[in-house]
Every structure is written in structure tokens, then in C-alpha cells.
N, C-alpha and C positions, 0 to 999 in steps of 0.2 A: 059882407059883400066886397069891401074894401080888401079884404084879405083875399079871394077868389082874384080878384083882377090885377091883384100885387103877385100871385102866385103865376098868372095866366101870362104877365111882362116874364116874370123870373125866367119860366120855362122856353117861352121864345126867343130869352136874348140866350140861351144855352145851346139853342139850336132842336129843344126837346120836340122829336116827333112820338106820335102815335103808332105803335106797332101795327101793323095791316097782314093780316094771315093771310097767304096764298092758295089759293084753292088747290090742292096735290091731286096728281096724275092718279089714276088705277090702272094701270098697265096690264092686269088679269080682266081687266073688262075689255079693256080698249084692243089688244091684238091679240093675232091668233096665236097659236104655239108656234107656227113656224114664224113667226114675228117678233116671239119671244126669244127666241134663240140667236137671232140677229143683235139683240138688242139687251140681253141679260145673258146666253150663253144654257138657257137654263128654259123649260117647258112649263105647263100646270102644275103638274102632275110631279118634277123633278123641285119646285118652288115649293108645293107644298108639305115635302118631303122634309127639304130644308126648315121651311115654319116650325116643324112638328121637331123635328130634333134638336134645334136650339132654342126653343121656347124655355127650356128651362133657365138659360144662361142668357136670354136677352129681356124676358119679361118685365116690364116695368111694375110695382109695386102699388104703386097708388095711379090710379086712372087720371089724369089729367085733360079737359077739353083739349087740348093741342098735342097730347103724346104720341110718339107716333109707336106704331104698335108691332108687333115683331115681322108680322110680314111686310109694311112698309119699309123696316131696317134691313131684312134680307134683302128687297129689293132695289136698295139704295146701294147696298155694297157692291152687289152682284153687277149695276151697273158701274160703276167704278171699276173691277176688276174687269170687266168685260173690254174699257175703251179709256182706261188712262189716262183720262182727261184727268181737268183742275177739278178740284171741289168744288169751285163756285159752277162752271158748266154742268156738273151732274146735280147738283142743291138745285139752278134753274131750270133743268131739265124733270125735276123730280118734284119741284117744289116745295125743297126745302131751304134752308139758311147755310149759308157755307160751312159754320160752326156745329150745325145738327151733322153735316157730311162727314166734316172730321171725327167727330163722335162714334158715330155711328160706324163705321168703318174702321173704326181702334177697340169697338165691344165685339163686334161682330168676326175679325180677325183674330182675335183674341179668342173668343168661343169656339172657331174651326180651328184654331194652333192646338188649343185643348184637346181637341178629338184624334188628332196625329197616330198614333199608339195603336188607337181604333181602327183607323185605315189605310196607315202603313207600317207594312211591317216585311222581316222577310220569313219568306216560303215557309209555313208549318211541317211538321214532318209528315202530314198526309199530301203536303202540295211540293211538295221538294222533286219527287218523281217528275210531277206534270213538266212544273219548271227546266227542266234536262231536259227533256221531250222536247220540249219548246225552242231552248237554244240549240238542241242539236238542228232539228230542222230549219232552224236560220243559216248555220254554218257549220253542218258536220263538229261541231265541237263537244264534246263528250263532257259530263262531273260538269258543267257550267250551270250555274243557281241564280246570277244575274252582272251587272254591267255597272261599272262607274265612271261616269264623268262629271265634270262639272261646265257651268256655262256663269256669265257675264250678267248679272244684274244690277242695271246704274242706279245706284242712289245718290241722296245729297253726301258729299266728303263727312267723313268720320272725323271726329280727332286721333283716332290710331288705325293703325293697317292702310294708310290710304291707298287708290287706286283697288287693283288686283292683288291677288295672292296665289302663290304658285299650286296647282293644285295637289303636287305631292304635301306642305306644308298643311293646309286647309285638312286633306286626310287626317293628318299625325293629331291634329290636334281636335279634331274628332274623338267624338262618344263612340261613333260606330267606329274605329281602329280599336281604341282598347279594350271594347267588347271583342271584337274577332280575333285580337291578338290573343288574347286569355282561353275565350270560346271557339275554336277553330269549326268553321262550318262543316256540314255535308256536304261538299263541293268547291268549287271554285268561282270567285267573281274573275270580273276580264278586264284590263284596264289600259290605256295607251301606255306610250314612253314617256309621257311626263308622272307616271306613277312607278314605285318602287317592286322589284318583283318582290314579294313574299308568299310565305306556304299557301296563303289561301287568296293569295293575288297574283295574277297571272299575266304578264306581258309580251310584247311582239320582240319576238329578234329586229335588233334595228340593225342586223345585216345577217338579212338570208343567205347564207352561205351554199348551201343544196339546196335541191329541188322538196327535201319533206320539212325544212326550216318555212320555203315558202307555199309551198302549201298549207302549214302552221298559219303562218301570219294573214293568210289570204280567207281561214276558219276563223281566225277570231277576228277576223275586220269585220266579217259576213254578222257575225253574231252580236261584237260588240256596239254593232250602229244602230241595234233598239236604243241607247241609252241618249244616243247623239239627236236621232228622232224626235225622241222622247222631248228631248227640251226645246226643240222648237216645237213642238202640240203645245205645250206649256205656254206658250211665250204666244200662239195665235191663238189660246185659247182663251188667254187672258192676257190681252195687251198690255194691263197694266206692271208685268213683267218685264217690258222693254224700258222704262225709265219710272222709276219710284222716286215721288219727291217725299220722302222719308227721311228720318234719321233711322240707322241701323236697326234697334230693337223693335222699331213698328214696322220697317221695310222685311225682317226677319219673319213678325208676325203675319204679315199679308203675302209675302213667298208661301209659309206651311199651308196658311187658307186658301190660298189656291190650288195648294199639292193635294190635299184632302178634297177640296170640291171635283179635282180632276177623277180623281179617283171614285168619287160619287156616283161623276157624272160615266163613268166608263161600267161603272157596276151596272147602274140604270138603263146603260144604252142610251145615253142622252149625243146626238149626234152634235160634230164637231162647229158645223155653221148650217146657214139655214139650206144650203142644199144637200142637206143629208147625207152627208159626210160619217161612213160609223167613227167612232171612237178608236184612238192609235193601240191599243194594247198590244199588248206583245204578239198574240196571234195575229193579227190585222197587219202586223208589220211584215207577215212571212215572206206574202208575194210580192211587197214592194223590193224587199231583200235578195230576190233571190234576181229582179229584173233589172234592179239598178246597179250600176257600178259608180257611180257616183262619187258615192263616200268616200272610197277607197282607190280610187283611181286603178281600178283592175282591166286587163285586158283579157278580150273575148277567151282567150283558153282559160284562163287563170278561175273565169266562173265558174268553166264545170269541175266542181267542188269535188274533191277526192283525198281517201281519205289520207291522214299525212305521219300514221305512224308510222 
């Protein structure tokens, strides 16, 4: 007995408390899909989709009374990539420990980086046609297969590359450059002036000298602002794109898990927010394309698009 009450002083003067489990959300019970989407990015039906393909790579092994189970971990992530917040906000939001959030959102980005391969890739040689198809009716631009740009994801400072990096560098030393250097596509991608011309990269005269240089430049602004688009759908699809408190390798892992869910989510027709926004795909972007001048600061003649051989 003496030993109990000598143990029972020890662990109070330690500060030892008793673990206390929190009772966790069910968020597939509690709203609806358009509720879901507000709040995950993601529907039933798009959740359980996910469950079912990363079951393999999230499953826990041994059943534990407190484990949490693979669809609680999709949906833990999903919230996190959805609203950016801290870990402890989405753990008390979710009911879990801030430690289960950091976990669980380094397994789970990890599983969708995995699938990369799977859901992105460029145009097979049966989609290579469509893809031309596509960019031409963006902007009259002919042999176009897609776009490149890059954008600004804050993370925590590196110890090398700090800040930004010029987007021609970031290229060069790209897997996809020395693939396409080697492998020269069916076409052409389209790229601003902060990119180098090469055979199978294509950039604006950065001084129209006649009237079919800018007609040129005025076709591939048209065509190449699916890419510019693109990365803000990105970034409002998943806020947690706009500031990663990450170091590199994990803020790298949760950029591809988003690049893939997007892509999921576009295959699926999972709409953009809860007011049923479709998905930015490249079709979707036609008639935003052709009514804005925005991007490109074009004027009223400069739109009707003609063509510039």
C-alpha cells in the first residue's frame, strides 16, 4: 500500500496526468456533401473513393482501441489541405492530438506523392490530338500539347536555394527537361520570357515587331493562361498551398498530394466550392479564355484572334 501512495506523490510532483480520449467528429454523418465540400474539398462519394485507394498504404496493422482508421486519416488530411490552418486547429477540430495531425498528414502525402505517375502525366499518344484541339481553341495556336509555368509556395527557409528560384533554373534542373531534351515531344509546350526558347519550348517575341509576331504573342497568351489559371485553382482549392509550414521534403510531398487529389477531383467532377463551381480543366477554361483579357492585358481588337502565319 505504501508503495501505491509513494508512486501516487512520485507521479503528481511530475506533473503526471491521465490521458483523456476525445470523443472525434464523423463528419460523413454530421453534413451533407455540399457541406463536405466547404469543409474537405471532397463529397461521399469522392472520400470514399479516396479510402478505397489508399487503404493499401495507410492501413494500420494491428487494430488498436484508439487507432484511427484510414478514413479518419483521409479525413484529417483532406482537412488540412482544404484551410491551412495549424495542426493543433485541425487535431481540435477533428479530435485528434496535434502529433496524430503531423503524422498523419506526412503518411498520407506520402501515399498521394506515390500515385503521381498514376495521375499525372503528359498527353498519351491517343490524347495528344485532343490536347491540340484544346489549345488551339484557346488561342488559335497550332502543335500546342500544354503550358508551363511555375508559381510561389511559401515554406519554412531551407538551408539552400533560399527564397525563390528563377523559373528558367528550377526547369534545367528538372527531371521533365532532360526527359524532353532527349525525348522531344509530339508538339510543343508554351512558356513566357522568363523561359528559354528550345525546340520543343516555345516563347513570346518580347518585341512584336509586325503585325503576325503579334498576333503570335497575342495566340499564345490566349492559350498559355490555362497554366496561370491552373495554379490559382490550386492554391483555392487547397489553401494549404498558400503558406506551408514545412521543411522542403514534406512541403514537396503535400504540393504532389494536392496535384493528384486535384486531379482526382477533376476526373470525378468533384466541384470547385460548395457552390458548384465545375472543376478548372482545360475545357472549362475555354470561355473564360476567350472573354477575359486580363491575363494578357489585350485590347478589344487584339481578341479577335486571327490567324498569325
Amino acid at each position: 500500500m505504501a508503495g501505491v501512495v509513494h508512486c501516487h506523490h512520485h507521479f503528481a510532483r511530475r506533473g503526471y496526468r491521465q490521458r483523456v480520449y476525445v470523443e472525434r467528429t464523423k463528419p460523413l454523418e454530421q453534413y451533407t456533401t455540399e457541406e463536405l465540400y466547404v469543409r474537405f474539398c471532397f463529397g461521399n462519394a469522392a472520400i470514399e473513393y479516396l479510402v478505397n485507394l489508399l487503404r493499401p498504404n495507410l492501413q494500420h496493422r494491428t487494430q488498436r482501441s484508439h487507432g484511427l482508421s484510414v478514413e479518419d486519416q483521409i479525413l484529417i488530411a483532406l482537412r488540412f489541405y482544404a484551410c491551412g490552418t495549424f495542426y493543433q486547429v485541425v487535431g481540435d477540430y477533428m479530435g485528434v492530438v496535434k502529433s496524430a495531425v503531423c503524422d498523419v498528414v506526412r503518411d498520407v502525402s506520402i501515399a498521394l506523392a506515390s500515385l503521381t505517375n498514376e495521375f499525372v502525366s503528359f498527353p498519351k499518344d491517343n490524347q495528344i490530338a485532343q490536347a491540340k484541339r484544346s489549345f488551339f481553341l484557346l488561342g488559335n495556336m497550332p502543335n500546342t500539347i500544354g503550358a508551363i509555368d511555375c508559381t510561389h509556395v511559401h515554406i519554412q527557409a531551407p538551408l539552400k536555394w533560399p527564397g525563390s528560384v528563377h523559373d528558367a533554373r528550377i526547369l534545367r534542373e528538372s527531371a521533365l527537361y532532360r526527359d524532353l531534351q532527349t525525348n522531344q515531344p509530339d508538339g510543343i509546350i508554351l512558356g513566357d520570357s522568363a523561359y528559354p526558347l528550345l525546340p520543343w519550348l516555345m516563347t513570346l517575341f518580347l518585341t512584336a515587331n509586325t503585325p503576325a509576331q503579334a498576333r503570335f504573342n497575342t495566340a499564345h497568351c490566349r492559350a498559355r493562361c490555362a497554366i496561370e489559371r491552373l495554379n490559382g485553382v490550386l492554391k483555392r482549392r487547397f489553401a494549404c498551398l498558400n503558406y506551408l509550414r514545412a521543411e522542403p521534403q514534406k512541403a514537396c510531398n503535400i504540393t504532389l498530394a494536392c496535384i493528384v487529389l486535384h486531379n482526382i477531383a477533376t476526373k470525378r467532377n468533384v466541384p470547385l466550392c460548395a457552390d458548384n463551381d465545375a472543376p478548372e480543366t482545360l475545357t472549362n477554361l475555354l470561355h473564360s479564355a476567350r472573354t477575359s483579357k486580363q491575363d494578357c492585358s489585350l485590347t478589344d481588337e487584339q481578341i479577335k484572334l486571327k490567324p498569325y502565319e
